[in-house]
N, C-alpha and C positions, 0 to 999 in steps of 0.2 A: 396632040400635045407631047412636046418631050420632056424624059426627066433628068434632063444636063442641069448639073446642080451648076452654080458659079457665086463669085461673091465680089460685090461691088461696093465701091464707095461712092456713098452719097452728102457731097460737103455740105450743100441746101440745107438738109436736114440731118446733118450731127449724126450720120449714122452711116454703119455698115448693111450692109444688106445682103442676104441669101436666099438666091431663088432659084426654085427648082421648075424649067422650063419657064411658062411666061408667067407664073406666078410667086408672089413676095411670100416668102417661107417664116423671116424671122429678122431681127434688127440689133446690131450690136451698138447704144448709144455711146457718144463720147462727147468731150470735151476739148479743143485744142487752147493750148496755156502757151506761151512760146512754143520750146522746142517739145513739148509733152503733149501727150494723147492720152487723157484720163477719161477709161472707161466704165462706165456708170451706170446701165443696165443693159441687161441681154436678154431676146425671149425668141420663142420658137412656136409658129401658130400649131394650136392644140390637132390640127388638121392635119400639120408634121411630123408629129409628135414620135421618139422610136426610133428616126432612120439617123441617127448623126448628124443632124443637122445643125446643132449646137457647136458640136465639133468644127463641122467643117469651118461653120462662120469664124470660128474664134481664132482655127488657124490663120484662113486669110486673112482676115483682119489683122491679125499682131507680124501674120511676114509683111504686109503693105506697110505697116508701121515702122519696122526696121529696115525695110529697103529705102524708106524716106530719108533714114537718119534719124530718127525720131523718138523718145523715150516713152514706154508702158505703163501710166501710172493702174495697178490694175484695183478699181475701190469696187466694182463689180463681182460680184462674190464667184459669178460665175466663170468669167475672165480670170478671177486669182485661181480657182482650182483647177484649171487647162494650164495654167504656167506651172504650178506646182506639181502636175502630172510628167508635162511635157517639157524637158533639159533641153538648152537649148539659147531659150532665152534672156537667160540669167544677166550677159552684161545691157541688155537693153531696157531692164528694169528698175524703176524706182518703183518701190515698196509704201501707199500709205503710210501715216505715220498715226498709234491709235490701234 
């Protein structure tokens, strides 16, 4: 088994996805509204648990999002504290309102 992390979108199912060689690690859910991707829960199997793997997800997920063009609604608490950590994505954000 390798442990080549990667992160993939899956439109089917309203999710990002992080896996580390052939197994599914963790899932960034969302929403497509128009031009907006409002992300709405994040998890990471307790199996994963420790290595970054939240991280990694939430990176890719939010550069896939602005390479689309695409706005970050982030209502995802986990999502909002990786924006808030990480400068950067400030003009690709819309902020909840609430």
């Amino acid at each position: 088994m390798s442990d080549e992390t990667r992160v993939t979108d899956n439109p089917d199912e309203s999710r990002y996805e992080v896996w580390v060689g052939d197994e599914l690690a963790g899932m960034a859910y969302y929403e497509r509204r128009g031009e907006l991707t409002v992300f709405t829960h994040t998890e990471i199997d307790d199996a994963f648990a420790g290595r970054g793997l939240g991280k990694a997800l939430a990176a890719g997920a939010l550069d896939d999002v602005v390479a689309a063009g695409r706005t970050i609604v982030p209502v995802c608490p986990f999502i909002a504290g990786y924006l808030r950590k990480n400068p950067g994505y400030e003009d690709h954000v819309r902020w909840p309102k609430g």
